[in-house]
C-alpha positions in Angstrom: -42.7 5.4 9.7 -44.5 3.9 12.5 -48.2 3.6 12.3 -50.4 4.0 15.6 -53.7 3.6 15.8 -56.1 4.1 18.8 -59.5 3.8 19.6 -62.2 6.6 20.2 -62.0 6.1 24.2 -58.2 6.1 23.9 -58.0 9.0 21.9 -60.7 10.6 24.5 -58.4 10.0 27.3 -55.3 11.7 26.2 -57.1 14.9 25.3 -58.4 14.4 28.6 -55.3 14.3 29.8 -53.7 17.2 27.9 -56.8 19.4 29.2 -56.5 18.8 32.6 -52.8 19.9 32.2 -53.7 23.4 31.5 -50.9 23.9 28.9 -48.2 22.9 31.3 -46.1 20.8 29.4 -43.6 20.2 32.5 -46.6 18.0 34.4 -46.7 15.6 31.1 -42.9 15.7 30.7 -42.5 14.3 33.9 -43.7 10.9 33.1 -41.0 10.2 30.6 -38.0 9.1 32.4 -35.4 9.5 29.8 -36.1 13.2 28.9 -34.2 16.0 30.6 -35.5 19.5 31.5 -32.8 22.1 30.3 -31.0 24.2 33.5 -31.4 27.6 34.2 -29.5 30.1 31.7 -26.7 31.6 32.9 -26.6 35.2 33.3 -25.3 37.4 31.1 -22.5 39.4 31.8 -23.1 43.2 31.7 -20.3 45.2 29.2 -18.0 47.4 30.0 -18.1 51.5 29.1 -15.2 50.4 27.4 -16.9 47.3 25.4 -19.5 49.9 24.2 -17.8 52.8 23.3 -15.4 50.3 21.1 -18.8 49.1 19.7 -19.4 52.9 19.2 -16.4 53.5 17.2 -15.9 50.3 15.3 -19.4 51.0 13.8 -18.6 54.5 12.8 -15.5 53.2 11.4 -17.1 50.4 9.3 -19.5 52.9 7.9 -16.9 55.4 6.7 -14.5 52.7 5.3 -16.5 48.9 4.7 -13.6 47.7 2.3 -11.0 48.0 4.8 -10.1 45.0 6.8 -11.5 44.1 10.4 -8.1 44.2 11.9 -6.8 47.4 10.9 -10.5 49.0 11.6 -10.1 46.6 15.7 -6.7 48.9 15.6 -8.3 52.5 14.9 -11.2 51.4 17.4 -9.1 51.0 20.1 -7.0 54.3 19.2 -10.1 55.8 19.2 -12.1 54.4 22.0 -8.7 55.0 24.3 -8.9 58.7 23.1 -12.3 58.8 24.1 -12.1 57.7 27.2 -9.7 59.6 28.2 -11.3 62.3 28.9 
């Protein structure tokens, strides 16, 4: 591990420096050259009524039967969801 040490008028002049920021870590991040600031996030995508209503039924479906396997539950989901749709 790397020990620094600084003096008292050092020391002063970072927390000066922090201060004067105002919590905006961006303005001291810009001085380092090799770090990055992230991107935007991509937006999310909104879901289908079909997306939700298999959500709907899948839960239902796990709660009335949690031994049985995802798959065969995925295939009584979309039975279901088709059904309900349908309408």
């Amino acid at each position: 591990m790397v020990t620094v040490t600084m003096t008292i008028e050092e020391y002063e002049a970072l927390m000066d420096l922090v201060r004067s920021a105002n919590g905006d870590i961006t303005s001291l991040m810009t001085s380092a050259p090799d770090v990055e600031m992230p991107g935007p996030k991509p937006k999310k995508r909104k879901r289908s009524r079909y997306q939700k209503e298999l959500g709907r039924q899948l839960k239902m479906l796990k709660k009335k039967h949690p031994r049985t396997k995802v798959t065969a539950l995925m295939k009584k989901a979309h039975r279901a969801t088709r059904k309900v749709l349908k309408k």
